[in-house]
N, CA, C and O of each residue as an XYZ file, in Angstrom:
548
protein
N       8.071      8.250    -23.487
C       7.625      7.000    -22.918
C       8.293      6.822    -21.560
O       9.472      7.156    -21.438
N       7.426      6.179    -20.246
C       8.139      5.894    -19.439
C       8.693      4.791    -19.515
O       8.257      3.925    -20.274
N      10.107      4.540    -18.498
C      10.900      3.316    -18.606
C      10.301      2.941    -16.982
O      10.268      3.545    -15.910
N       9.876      1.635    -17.465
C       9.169      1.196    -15.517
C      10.052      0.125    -15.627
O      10.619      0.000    -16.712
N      10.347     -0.854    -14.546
C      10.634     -1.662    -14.082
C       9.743     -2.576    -14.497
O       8.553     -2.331    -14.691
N      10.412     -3.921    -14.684
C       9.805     -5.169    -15.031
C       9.356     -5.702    -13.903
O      10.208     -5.899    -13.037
N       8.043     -6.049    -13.622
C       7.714     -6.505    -12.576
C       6.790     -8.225    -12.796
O       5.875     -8.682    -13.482
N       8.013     -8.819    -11.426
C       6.881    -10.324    -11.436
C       6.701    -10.461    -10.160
O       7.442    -10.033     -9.275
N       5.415    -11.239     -9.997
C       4.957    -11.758     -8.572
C       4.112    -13.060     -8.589
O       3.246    -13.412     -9.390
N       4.453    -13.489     -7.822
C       3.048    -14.492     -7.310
C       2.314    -14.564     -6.893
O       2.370    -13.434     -6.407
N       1.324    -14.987     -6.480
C       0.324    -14.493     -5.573
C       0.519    -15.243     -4.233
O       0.219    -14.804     -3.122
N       1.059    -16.425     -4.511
C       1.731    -17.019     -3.230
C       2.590    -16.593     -2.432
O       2.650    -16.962     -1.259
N       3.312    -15.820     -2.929
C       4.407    -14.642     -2.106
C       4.262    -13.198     -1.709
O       5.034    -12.510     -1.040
N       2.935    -12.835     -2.344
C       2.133    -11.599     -2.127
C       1.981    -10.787     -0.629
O       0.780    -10.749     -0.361
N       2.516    -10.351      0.074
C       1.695     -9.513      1.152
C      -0.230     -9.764      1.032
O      -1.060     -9.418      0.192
N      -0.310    -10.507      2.299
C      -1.882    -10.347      2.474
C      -2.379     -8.958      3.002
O      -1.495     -8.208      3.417
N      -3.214     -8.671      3.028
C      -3.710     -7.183      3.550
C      -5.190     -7.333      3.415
O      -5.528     -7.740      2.303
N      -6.149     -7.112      4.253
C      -7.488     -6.438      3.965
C      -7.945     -5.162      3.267
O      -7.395     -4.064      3.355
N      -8.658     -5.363      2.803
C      -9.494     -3.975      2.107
C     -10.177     -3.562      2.860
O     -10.422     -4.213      3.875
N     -10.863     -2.047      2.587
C     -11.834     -1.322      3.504
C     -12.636     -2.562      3.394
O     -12.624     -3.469      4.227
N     -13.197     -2.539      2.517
C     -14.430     -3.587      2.242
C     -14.702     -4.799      2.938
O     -15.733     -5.451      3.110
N     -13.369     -4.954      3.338
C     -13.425     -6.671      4.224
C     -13.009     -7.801      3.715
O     -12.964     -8.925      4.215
N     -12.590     -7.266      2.274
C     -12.097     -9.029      1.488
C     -10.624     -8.765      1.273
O      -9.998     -7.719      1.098
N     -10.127    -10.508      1.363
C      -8.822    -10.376      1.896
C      -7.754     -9.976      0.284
O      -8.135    -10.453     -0.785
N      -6.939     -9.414      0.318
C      -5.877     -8.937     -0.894
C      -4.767     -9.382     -0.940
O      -4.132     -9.610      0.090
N      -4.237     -9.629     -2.285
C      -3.292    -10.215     -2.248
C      -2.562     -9.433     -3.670
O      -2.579     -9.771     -4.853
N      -1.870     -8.138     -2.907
C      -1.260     -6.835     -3.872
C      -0.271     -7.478     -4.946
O       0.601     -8.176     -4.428
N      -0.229     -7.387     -6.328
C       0.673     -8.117     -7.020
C       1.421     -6.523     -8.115
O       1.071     -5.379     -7.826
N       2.110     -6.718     -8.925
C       2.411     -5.349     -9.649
C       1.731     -3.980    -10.073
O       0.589     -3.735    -10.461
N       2.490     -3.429     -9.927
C       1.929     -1.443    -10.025
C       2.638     -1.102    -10.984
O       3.855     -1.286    -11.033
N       1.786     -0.432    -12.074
C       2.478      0.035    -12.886
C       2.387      2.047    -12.918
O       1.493      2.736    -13.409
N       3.099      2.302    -12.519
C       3.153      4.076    -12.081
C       2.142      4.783    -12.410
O       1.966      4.924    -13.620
N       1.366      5.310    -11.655
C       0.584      6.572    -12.683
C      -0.970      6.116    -13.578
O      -1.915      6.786    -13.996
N      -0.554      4.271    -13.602
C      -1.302      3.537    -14.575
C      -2.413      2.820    -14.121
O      -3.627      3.009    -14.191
N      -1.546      1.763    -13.533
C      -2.947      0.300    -12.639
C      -2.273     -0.289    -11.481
O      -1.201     -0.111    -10.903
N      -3.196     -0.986    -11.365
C      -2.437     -1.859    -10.411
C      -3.569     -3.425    -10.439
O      -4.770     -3.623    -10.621
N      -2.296     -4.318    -10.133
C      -3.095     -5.695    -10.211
C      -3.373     -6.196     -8.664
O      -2.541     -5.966     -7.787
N      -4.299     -6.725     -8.459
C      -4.426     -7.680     -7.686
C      -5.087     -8.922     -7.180
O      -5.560     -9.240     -8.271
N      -5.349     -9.539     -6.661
C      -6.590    -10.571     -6.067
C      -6.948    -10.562     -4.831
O      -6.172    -10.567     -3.875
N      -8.493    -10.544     -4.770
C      -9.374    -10.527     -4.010
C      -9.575    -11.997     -3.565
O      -9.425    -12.959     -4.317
N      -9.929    -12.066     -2.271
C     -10.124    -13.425     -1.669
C     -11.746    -13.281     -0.615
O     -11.978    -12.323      0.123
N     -12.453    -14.194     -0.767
C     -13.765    -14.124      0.323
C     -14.111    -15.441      0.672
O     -14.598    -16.261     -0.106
N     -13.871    -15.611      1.764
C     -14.621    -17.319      1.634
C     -15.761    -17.337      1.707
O     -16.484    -16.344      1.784
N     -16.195    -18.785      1.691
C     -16.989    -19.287      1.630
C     -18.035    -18.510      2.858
O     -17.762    -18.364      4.049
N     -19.320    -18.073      2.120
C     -20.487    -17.531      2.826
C     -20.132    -15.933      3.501
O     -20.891    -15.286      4.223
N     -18.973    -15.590      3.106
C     -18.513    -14.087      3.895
C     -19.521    -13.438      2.727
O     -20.169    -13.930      1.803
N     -19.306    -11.965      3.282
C     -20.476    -10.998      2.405
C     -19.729     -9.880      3.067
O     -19.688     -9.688      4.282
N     -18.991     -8.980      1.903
C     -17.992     -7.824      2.375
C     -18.835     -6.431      2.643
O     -19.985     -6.287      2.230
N     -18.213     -5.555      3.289
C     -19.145     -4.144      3.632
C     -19.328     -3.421      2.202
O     -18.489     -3.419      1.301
N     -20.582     -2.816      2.180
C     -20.667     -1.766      1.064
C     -19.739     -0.693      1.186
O     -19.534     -0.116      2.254
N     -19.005     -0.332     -0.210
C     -18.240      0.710     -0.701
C     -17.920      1.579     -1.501
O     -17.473      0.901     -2.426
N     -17.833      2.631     -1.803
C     -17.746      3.249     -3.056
C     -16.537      4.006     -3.053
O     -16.236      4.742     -2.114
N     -15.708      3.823     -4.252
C     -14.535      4.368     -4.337
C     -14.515      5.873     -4.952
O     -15.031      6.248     -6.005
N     -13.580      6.834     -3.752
C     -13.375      8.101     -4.093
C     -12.913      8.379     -5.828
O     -13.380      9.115     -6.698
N     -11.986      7.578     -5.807
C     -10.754      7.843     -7.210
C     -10.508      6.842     -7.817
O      -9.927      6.998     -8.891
N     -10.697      6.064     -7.573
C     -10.044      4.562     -8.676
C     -11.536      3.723     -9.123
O     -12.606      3.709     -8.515
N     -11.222      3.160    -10.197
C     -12.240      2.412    -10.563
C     -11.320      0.940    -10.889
O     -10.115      0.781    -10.690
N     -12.160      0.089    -11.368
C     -12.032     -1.486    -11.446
C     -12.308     -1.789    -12.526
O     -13.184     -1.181    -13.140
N     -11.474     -3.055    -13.177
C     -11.995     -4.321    -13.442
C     -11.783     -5.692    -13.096
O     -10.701     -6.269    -12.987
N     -12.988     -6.171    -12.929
C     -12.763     -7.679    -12.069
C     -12.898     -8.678    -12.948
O     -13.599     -8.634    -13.959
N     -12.200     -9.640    -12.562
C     -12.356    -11.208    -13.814
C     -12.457    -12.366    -12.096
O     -11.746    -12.512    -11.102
N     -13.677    -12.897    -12.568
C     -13.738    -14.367    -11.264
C     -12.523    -15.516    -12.011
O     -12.165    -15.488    -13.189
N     -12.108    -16.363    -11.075
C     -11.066    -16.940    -11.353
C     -11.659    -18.636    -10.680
O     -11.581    -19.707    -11.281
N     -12.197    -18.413     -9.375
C     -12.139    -19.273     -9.018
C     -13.682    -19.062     -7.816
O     -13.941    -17.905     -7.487
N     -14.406    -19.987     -7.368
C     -15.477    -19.716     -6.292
C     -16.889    -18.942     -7.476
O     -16.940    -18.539     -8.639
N     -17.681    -19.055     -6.506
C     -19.053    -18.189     -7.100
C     -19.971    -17.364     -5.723
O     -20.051    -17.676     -4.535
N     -20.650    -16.076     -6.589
C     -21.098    -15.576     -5.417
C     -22.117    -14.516     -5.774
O     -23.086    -14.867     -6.447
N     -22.014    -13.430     -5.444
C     -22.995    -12.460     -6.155
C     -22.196    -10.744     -6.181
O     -21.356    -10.479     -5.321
N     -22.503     -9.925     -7.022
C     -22.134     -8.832     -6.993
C     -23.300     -7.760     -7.181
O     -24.116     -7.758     -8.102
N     -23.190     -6.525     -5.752
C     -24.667     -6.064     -6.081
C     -23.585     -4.384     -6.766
O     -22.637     -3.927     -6.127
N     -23.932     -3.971     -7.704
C     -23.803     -2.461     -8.321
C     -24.376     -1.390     -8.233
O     -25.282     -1.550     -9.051
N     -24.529     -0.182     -7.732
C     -25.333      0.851     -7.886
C     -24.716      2.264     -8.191
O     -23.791      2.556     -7.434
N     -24.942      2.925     -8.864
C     -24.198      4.225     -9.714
C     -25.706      5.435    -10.171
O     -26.101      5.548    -11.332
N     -26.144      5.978     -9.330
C     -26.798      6.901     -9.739
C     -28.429      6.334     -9.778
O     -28.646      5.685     -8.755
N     -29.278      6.385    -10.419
C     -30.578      5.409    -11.277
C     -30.105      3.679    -10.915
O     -30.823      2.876    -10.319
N     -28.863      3.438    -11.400
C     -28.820      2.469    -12.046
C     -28.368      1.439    -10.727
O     -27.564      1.755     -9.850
N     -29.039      0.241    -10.817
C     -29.145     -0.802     -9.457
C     -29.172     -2.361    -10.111
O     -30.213     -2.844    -10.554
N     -28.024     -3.000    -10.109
C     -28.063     -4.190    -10.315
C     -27.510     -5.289     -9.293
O     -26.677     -4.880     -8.486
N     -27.852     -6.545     -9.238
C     -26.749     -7.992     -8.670
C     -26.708     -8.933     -9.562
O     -27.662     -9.531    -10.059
N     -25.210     -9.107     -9.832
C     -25.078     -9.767    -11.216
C     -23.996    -11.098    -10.279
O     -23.332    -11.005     -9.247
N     -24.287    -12.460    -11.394
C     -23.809    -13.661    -10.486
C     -22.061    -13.570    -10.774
O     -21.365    -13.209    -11.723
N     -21.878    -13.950     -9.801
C     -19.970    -14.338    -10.164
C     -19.816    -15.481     -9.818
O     -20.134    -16.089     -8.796
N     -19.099    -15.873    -11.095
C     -18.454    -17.124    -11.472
C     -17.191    -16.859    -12.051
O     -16.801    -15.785    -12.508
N     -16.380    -18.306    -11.971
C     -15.245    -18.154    -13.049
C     -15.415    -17.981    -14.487
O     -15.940    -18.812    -15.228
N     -14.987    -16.962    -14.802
C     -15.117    -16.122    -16.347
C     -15.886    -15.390    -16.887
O     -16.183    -15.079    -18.040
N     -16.441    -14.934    -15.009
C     -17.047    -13.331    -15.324
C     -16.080    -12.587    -15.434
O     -14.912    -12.810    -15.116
N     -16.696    -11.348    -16.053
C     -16.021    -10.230    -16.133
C     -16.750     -9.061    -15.058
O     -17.916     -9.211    -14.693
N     -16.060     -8.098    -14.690
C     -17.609     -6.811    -14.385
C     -16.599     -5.476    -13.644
O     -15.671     -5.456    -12.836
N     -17.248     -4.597    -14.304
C     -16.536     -3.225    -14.122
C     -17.110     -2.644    -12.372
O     -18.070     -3.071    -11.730
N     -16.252     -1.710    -12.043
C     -16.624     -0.798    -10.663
C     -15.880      0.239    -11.246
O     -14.699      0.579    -11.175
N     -17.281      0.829    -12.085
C     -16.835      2.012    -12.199
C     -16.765      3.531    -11.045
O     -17.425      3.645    -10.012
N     -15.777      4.560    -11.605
C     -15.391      5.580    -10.416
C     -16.989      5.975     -9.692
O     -17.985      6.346    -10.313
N     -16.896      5.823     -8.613
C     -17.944      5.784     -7.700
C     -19.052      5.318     -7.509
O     -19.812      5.897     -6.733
N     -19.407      4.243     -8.111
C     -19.866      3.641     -8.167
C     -20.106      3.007     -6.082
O     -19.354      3.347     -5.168
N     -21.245      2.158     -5.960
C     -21.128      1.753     -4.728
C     -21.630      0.279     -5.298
O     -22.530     -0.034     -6.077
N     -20.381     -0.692     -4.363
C     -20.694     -1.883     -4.476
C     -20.529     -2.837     -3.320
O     -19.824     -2.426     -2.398
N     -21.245     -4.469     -3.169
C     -20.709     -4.744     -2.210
C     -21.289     -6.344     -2.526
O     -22.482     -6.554     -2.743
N     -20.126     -7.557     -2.515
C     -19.801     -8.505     -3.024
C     -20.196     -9.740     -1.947
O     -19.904     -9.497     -0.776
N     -20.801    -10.978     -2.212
C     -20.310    -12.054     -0.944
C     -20.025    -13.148     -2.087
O     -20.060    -13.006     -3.309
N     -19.735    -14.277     -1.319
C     -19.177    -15.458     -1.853
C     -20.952    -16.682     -1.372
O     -21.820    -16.698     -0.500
N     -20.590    -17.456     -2.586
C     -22.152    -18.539     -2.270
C     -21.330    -19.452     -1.135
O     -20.216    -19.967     -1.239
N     -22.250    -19.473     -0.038
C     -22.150    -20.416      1.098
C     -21.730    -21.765      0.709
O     -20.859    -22.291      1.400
N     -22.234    -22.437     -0.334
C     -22.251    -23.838     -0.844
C     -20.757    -24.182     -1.388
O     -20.388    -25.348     -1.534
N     -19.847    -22.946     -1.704
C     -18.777    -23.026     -2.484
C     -17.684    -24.097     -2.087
O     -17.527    -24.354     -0.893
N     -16.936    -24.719     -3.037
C     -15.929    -26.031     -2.549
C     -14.865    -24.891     -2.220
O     -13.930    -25.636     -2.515
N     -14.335    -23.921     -1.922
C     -13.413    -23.247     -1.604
C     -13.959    -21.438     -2.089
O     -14.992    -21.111     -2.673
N     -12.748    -20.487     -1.547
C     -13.000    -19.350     -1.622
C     -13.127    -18.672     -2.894
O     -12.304    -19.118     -3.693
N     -14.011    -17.564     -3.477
C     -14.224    -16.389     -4.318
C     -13.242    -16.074     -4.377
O     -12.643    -15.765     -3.347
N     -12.456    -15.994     -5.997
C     -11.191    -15.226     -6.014
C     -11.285    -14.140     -7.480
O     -11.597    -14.350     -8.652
N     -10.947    -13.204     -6.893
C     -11.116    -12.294     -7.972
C      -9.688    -11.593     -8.594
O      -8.754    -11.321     -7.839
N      -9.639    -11.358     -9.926
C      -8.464    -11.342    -10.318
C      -8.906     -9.290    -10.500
O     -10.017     -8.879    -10.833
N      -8.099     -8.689    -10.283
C      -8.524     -6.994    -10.127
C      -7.867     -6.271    -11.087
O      -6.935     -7.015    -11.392
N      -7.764     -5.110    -11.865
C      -6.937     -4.392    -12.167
C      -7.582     -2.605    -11.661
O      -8.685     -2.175    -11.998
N      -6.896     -2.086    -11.092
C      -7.072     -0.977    -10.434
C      -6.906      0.295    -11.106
O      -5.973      0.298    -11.909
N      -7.566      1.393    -10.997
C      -7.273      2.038    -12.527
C      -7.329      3.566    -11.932
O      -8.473      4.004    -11.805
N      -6.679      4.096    -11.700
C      -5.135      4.444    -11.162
C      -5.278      3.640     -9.946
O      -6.294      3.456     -9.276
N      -3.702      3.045     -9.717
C      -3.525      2.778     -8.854
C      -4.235      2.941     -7.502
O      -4.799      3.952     -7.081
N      -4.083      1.653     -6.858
C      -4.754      2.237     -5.335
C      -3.854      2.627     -4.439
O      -2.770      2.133     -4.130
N      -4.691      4.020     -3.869
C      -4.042      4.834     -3.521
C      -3.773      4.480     -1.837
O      -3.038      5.307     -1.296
N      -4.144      3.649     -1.171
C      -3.524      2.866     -0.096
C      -4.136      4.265      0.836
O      -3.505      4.296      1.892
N      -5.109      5.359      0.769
C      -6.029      5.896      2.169
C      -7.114      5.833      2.590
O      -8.135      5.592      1.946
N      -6.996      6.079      3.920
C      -8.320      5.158      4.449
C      -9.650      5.925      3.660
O     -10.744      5.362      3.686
N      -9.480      7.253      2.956
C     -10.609      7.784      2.523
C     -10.808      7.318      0.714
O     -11.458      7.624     -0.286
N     -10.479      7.028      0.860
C     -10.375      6.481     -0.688
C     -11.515      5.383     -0.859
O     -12.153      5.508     -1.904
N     -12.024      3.962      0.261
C     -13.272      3.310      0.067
C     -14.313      4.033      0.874
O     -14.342      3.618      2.033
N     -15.031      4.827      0.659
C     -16.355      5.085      1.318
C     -17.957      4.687      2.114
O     -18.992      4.887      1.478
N     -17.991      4.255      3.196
C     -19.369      3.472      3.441
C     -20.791      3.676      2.871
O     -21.605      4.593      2.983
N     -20.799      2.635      2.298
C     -22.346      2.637      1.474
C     -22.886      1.878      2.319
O     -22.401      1.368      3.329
N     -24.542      1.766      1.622
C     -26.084      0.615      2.417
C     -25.583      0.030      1.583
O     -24.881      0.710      0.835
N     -25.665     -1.257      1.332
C     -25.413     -2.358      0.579
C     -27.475     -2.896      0.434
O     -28.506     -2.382      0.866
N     -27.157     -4.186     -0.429
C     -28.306     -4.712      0.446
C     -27.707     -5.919      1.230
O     -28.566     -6.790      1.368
N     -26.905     -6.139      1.603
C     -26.799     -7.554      2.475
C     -25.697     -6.789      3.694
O     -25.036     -5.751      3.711
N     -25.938     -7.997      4.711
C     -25.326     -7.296      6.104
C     -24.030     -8.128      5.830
O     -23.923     -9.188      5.213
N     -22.808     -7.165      6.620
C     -21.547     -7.604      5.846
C     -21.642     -8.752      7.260
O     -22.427     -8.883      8.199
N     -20.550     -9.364      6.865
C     -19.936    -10.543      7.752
C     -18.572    -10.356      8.214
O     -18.074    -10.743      9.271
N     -17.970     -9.615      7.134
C     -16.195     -9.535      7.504
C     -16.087     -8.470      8.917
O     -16.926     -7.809      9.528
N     -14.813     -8.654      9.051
C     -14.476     -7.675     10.237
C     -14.045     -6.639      9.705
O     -13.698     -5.685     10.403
């Protein structure tokens, strides 16, 4: 068994950082070899670039905000709604690409777990077509 370090964070004390994708991060504990947690931030009416991840896959839980999530993996092509107490996988390579509803009383927040860890290179998110034109920088 490994012995890891006990890890706590906040998200209020978090390092902000952008993703390839364009939505803002807020990196919280890594567990070696294993996952990694974090939260996703989009405000209101942003719409992040399409991406598909080399090596890591996802799971996302909405927490807070609503918006849309579009999926595509091979055949398979969906946009499924996000709200607080969705759930929804990004699986390994999958190409996806997320916005927040314009109307929202505050920002899309997504709670992440990263599966292996993210590996923090620039080749690791890949440019996809999405269907919507991104907004972020």
């Amino acid at each position: 068994m490994i012995n890891q370090p006990f890890q706590t964070a906040d998200v209020g004390d978090a390092p902000v950082v952008v993703a390839p994708d364009g939505a803002t991060v807020f990196p919280l504990p890594v567990m070696d070899g294993q996952g990694s947690l974090a939260v996703f931030e989009l405000k209101p009416g942003a719409v992040t670039r399409a991406v598909s991840h080399a090596t890591v896959q996802e799971l996302w839980y909405v927490t807070e905000g609503s918006g849309q999530l579009w999926r595509r993996q091979g055949d398979r092509e969906e946009t499924v709604r996000l709200a607080p107490g969705t759930a929804a996988s990004i699986p390994l390579g999958a190409a996806f690409q997320f916005r927040a509803d314009e109307d929202g009383d505050g920002p899309l927040r997504i709670v992440a777990v990263t599966m292996p860890p993210w590996p923090g290179t620039d080749a690791e998110a890949r440019p996809e077509q999405g269907p919507w034109e991104a907004t972020v920088r």
